[in-house]
Each structure stands twice: as C-alpha cells, then as structure tokens.
C-alpha positions in Angstrom: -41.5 -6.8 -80.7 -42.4 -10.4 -80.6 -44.0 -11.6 -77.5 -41.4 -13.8 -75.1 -38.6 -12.5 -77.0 -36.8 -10.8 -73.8 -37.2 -14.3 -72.0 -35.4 -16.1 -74.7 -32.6 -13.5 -75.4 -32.0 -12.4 -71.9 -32.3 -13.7 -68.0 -35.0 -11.4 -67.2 -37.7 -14.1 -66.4 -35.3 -16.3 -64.5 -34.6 -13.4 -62.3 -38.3 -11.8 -62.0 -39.4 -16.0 -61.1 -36.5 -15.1 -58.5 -37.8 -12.0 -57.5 -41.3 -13.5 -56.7 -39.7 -16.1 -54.1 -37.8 -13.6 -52.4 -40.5 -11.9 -51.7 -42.8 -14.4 -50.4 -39.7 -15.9 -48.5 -40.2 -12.5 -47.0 -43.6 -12.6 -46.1 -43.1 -16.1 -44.3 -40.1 -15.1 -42.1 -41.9 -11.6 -41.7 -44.8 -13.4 -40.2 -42.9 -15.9 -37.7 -41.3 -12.6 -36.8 -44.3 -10.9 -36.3 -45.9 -14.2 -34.6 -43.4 -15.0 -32.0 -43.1 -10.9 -31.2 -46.5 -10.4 -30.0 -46.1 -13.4 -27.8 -43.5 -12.1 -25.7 -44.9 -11.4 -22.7 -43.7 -7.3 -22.9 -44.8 -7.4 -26.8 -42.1 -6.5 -28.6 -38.8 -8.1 -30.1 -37.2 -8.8 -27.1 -35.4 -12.4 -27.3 -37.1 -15.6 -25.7 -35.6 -16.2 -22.3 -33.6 -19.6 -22.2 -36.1 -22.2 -22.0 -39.3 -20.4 -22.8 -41.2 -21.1 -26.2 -42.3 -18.8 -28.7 -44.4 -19.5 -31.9 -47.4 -21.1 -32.5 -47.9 -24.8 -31.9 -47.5 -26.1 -35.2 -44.8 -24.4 -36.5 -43.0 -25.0 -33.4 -40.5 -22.2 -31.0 -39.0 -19.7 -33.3 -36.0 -18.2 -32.6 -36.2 -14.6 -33.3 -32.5 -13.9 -33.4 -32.1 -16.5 -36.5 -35.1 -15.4 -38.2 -34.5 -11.9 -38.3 -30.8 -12.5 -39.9 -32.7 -15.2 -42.6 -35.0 -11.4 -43.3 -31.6 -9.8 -43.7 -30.1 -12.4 -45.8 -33.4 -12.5 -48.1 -33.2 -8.6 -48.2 -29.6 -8.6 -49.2 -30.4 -11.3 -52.0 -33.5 -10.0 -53.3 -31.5 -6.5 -53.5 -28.9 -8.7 -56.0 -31.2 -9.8 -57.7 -33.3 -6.6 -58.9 -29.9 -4.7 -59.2 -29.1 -7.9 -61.8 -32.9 -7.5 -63.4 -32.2 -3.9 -64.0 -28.7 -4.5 -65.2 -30.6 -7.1 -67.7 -32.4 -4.4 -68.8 -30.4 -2.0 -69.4 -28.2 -4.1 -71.7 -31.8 -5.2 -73.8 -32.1 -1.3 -74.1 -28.5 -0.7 -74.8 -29.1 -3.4 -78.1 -31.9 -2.1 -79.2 -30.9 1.1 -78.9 -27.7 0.6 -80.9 -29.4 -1.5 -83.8 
C-alpha cells in the first residue's frame, strides 16, 4: 500500500492532528489544575475562598471550578474524536476487505 494513501482517502490524519491537541490541551489544564491545588492552603482541590488568589503569578488566579469542567469538556471531545478515528478505520478495513 502506497505511503499517505489513508490520509488522502480518509479523515484519519485530520483526526489523529486532532487527537494530539486534545491531549496537550490536557496536559495544560491538568497542570493549572495541579498548580493552583497544591497552593491551597489544606492541599487539595478545595475551591479558592472569595477573594483569595490561586496560580502562579504569570499565569494569573485560576479558578479551579472552570478548569476542571474545560478537563471534562476536553475528555468528552477527545473521546469523539478517537471513537470517529476508529470508526475511520474500520470503514478503510471494511474496503479493503471487500475489494
């Protein structure tokens, strides 16, 4: 099989590029997450009181609440996406199969 010939046929690299971003999306929020946990004063994910910031200085407060529902969002689209990729697949194997 020539090489590239899935790419041009199919939208596997679109959504592998896809997949790649999702996951360092997740890596980023996972880190603020991480960041402005450990610098709550009892150490864990307890939210901010009113008033008080969390998160480093040059990223500015972050808001633990929000970023925790953008991990869930990032979750719920990376799971699209590789159930899509592995649809994709499957219909590359299906023709291949059947020719």
């Amino acid at each position: 099989m020539p090489y590239g010939f899935i790419g041009r046929v199919s939208s596997a690299d679109p959504l592998k590029s896809a997949l790649d971003v999702s996951s360092q999306r997740t890596r980023v929020l996972a880190g603020r997450v991480s960041q402005a946990s450990l610098q709550q004063p009892n150490g864990g994910f307890a939210l901010a009181e009113l008033g008080s910031t969390a998160g480093s200085s040059e990223q500015g407060p972050v808001n633990l609440e929000a970023e925790m529902a953008s991990l869930a969002d990032e979750q719920l689209r990376y799971e699209a996406t590789a159930k899509l990729l592995q649809k994709t697949y499957q219909q590359i194997r299906t023709s291949i199969r059947d020719r």
